[in-house]
N, C-alpha and C positions, 0 to 999 in steps of 0.2 A: 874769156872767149876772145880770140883775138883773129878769128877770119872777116875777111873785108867785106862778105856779102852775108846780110842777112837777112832768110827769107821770111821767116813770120813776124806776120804783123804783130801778134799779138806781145812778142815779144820785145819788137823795138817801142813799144805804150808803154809797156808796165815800168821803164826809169824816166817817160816823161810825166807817166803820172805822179810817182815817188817824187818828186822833183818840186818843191812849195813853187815856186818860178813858171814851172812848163805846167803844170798843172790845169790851171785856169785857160787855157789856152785847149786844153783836150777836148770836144764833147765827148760826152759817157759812153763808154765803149765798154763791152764786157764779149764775153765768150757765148757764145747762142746756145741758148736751150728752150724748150718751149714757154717755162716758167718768165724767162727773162726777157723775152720778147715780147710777152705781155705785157710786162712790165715797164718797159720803153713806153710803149705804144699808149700807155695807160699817162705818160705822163707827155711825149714829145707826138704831135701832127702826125709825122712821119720819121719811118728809121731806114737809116741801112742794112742792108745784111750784106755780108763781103766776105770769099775765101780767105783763111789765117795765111795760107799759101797760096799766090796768085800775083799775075801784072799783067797789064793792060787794060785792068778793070776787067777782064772777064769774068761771068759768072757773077757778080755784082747785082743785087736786086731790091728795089726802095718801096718803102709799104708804103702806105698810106693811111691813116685813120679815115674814115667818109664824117662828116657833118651829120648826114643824113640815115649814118649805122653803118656798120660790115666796115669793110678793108678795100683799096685797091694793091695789086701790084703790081710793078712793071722789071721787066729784064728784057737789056739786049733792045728790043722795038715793042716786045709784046707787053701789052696791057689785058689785067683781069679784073674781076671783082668779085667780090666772097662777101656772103650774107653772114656772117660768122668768126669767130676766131679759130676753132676747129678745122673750118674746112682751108682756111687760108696757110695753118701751118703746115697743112695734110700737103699742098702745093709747094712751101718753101722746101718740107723736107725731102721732099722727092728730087727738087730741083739740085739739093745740098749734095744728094748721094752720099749719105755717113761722113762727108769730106768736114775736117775741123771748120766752124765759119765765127764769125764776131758781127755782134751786131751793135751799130753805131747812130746816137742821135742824128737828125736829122739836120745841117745848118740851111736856114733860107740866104740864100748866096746870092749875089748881085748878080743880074742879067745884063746882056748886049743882044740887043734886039730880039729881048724873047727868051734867049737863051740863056743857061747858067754856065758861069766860067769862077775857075778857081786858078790859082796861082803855083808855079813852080820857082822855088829860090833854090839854087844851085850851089850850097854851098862847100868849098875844098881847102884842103890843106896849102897852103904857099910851099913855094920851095923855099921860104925858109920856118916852114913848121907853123905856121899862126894859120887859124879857121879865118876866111874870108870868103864871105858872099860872093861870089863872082856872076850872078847871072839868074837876071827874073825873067819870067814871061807869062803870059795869060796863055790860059787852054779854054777853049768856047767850046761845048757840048755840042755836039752834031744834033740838026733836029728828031726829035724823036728819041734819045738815046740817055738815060741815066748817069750816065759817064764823061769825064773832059777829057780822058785823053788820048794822045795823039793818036796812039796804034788800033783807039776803037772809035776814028772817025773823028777825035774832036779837032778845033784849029787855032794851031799855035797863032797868039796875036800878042803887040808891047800892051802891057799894061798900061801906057800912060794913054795909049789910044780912047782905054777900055771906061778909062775911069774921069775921063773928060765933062760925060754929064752930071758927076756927081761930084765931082771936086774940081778947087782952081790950081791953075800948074803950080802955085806953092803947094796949095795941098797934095798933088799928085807926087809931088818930090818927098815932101813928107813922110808919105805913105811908106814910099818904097824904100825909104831909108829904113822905116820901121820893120818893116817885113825883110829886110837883109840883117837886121839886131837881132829879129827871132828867129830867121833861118838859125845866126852864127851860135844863139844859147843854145839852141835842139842839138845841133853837134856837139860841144861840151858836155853836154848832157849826154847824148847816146856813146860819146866818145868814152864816158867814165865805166859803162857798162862793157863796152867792146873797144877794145883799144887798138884792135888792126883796121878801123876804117880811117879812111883820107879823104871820101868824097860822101854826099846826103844831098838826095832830093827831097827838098820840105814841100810838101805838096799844102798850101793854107786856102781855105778859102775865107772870102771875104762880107760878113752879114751887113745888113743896111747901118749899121750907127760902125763901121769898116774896124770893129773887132776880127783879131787874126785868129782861125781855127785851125789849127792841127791835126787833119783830113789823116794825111798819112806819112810817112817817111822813108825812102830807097836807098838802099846802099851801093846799089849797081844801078844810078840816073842816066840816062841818055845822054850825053853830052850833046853830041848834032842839033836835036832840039833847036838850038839857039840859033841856028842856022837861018832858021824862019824872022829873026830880028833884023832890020833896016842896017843896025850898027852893028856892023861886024868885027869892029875889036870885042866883043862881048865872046865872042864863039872862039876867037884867036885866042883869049885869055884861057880858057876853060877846056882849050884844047892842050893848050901851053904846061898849062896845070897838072894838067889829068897826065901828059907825058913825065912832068919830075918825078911823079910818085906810081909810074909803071903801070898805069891802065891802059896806056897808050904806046903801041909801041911807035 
């Protein structure tokens, strides 16, 4: 297959998971059905459920296990709760409308004030053909909202800002070296599957011992995004970029 946009999720997973490398890096994501969301739910707190076709996080909905029995859910602002697992999936499927969905464990993600943020690594092809990271940023979850990003309220911030109470600037540097190593292998990886992309937004988020999760991945990323970054050769690069290989006119 060799078009440069690809839209279901489910199908840019299936070579990260094949992958011994990208693998450990996925949580468990499978394709929704009632059996299998039980199943999640049986083993992780909380899961996702997420359109196989979809951006901007729409339509996005995160359960919840209770402590105390039954399920919460939340989509969009609204929050529910179901005494049950019947009546809880009677809710998701109505919500789903027969639309293909995947449901993904759950990662507890680092907060800023409150809020969960996950990371965007922007990684593209050079104009002289080599995958290079060119460009991270943190997405902060809008309050109230399941989702980091940008087009559903969340806000773009640098990661080294984000990650200041939890690491020292060697370790922030660190970090974000790591997280452009795993941007550039996800490419290689999804590159071997689809050989007409150029560009991959690696969406990762980040658990408290700052293991890298492999939330999602775009083949059509935002580039402007980086816009929101202090250091603007970061946006000039990824603009620069995205021009030699014709996204940009």
């Amino acid at each position: 297959m060799s078009s440069s946009y690809i839209g279901s999720k489910w199908s840019k997973t299936l070579p990260l998971l094949r992958n011994a490398e990208t693998r450990r890096w996925v949580p468990e994501t499978a394709r929704l059905s009632k059996g299998k969301l039980r199943s999640l739910l049986a083993r992780y707190e909380t899961v996702y459920v997420k359109p196989d076709l979809g951006t901007f996080g729409i339509g996005v909905m995160r359960v919840r296990r209770l402590t105390g029995g039954g399920y919460e859910l939340r989509h969009g602002t609204k929050r529910a709760t179901y005494p049950n697992y019947e009546r809880l999936y009677g809710t998701v499927a109505r919500l789903r409308r027969g639309r293909p969905y995947l449901a993904q464990q759950g990662i507890k993600l680092l907060k800023h004030r409150g809020r969960r943020f996950d990371v965007r690594v922007m990684v593209q092809r050079s104009p002289r053909m080599r995958w290079e990271a060119t460009g991270v940023i943190a997405r902060v979850a809008a309050p109230g909202k399941v989702v980091t990003n940008y087009h559903n309220g969340g806000t773009p911030m640098p990661l080294g800002r984000l990650l200041k109470p939890y690491l020292s600037a060697r370790g922030i540097s660190r970090q974000i070296r790591s997280l452009k190593r795993t941007g550039v292998k996800v490419a290689k990886v999804i590159k071997r599957r689809f050989p007409g992309i150029n560009e991959l937004g690696v969406d990762v988020g980040l658990d408290r011992t700052f293991t890298p999760w492999i939330l999602e991945v775009n083949t059509k990323p935002d580039p402007y995004i980086f816009r929101k970054l202090p250091d603007k050769s970061v946006v000039r690069k990824v603009i620069r970029y995205a021009r030699a290989y014709g996204r940009i006119r």
